[in-house]
C-alpha positions in Angstrom: 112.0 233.2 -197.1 109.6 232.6 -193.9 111.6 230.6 -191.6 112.2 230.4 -188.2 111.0 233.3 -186.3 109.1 235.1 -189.0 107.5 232.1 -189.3 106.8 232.2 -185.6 105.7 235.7 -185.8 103.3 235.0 -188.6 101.8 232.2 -186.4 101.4 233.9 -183.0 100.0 237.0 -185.0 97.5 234.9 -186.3 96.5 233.1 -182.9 95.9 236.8 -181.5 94.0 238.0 -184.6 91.6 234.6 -183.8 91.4 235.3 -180.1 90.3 238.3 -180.6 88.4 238.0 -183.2 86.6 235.5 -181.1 86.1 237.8 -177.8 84.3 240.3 -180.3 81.8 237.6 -181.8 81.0 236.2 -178.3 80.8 239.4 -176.5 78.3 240.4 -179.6 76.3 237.2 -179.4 77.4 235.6 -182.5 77.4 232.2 -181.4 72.9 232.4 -180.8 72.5 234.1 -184.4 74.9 232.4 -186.9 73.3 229.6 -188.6 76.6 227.1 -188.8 76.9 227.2 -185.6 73.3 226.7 -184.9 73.7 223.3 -187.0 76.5 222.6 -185.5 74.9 223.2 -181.8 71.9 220.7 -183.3 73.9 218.0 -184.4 75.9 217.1 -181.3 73.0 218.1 -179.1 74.4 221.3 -177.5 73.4 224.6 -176.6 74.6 226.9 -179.8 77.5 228.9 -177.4 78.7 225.7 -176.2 79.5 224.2 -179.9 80.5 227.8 -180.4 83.2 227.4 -177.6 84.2 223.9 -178.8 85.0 225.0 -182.5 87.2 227.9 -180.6 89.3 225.3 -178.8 89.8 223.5 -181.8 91.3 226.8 -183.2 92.9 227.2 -180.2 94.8 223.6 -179.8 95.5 223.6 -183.7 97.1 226.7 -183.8 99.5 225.8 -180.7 100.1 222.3 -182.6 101.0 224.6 -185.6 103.7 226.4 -183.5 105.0 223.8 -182.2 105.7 222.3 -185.5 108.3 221.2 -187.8 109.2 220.5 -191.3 107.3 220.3 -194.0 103.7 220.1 -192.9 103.6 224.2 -191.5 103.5 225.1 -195.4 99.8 223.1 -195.7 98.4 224.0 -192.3 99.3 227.6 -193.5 97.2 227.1 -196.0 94.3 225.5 -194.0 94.6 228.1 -192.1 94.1 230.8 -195.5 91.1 228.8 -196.4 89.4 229.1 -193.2 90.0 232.9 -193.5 89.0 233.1 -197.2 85.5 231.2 -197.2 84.4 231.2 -193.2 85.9 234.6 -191.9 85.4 236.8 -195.0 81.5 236.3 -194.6 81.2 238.8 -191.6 81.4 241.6 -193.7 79.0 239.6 -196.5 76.4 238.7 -193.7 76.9 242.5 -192.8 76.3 243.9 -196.1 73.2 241.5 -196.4 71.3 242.6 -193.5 72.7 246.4 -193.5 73.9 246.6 -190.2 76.7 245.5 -187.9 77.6 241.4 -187.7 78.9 240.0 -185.1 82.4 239.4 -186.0 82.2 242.0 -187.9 85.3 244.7 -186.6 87.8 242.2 -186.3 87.7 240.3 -190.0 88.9 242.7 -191.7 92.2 242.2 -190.1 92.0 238.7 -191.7 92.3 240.7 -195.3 95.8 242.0 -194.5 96.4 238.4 -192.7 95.1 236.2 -195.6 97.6 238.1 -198.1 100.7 237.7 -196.0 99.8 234.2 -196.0 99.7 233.7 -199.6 102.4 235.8 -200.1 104.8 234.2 -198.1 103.3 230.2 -197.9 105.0 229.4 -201.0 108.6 230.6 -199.1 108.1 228.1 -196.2 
């Protein structure tokens, strides 16, 4: 059962996977290339690295509000956070096969693999 601190561990290892998983795609210029972003950027008006930033501190701010947290609502944010992983972070290595060459982002999703699992595996013990 994933309680107490292996439920901690399992969160903090996740913040660290996102941070750096974030330091790879902006130092690799991922926020000026990825289309989401760029509609993202359009629709509030704001250059594409600075809606790129704001999505991060979202992560950011969610994920300390997930630590933080008690009871029975960790299970679903757990699982927020597996969906984000499943159908935004796994498309690194899609975009990457697609244009045959490195993707921003790239390196660092394929930790979320290993990540997602544990997740599943152990969200229904929380």
């Amino acid at each position: 059962m994933l309680k107490g601190m292996n439920r901690n561990i399992l969160i903090v290892s996740t913040a660290i996977l996102f941070f750096i998983h974030a330091l790879e795609e902006y130092l690799t210029g991922f926020p000026n290339i990825d289309q989401s972003v760029r509609w993202l950027a359009d629709f509030f008006f704001v250059p594409p690295t600075q809606a790129w930033l704001i999505v991060q501190f979202c992560v950011a701010i969610f994920l300390v509000l997930l630590f933080l947290a008690q009871g029975r609502y960790i299970r679903r944010a757990l699982w927020l956070v597996l969906l984000v992983i499943v159908f935004v972070e796994i498309t690194h290595p899609v975009a990457a096969i697609a244009a045959r060459s490195y993707y921003p982002g790239l390196i660092s999703s394929f930790a979320f693999i290993p990540l997602g699992w544990l997740i599943y595996k152990q969200g229904s013990n929380l």
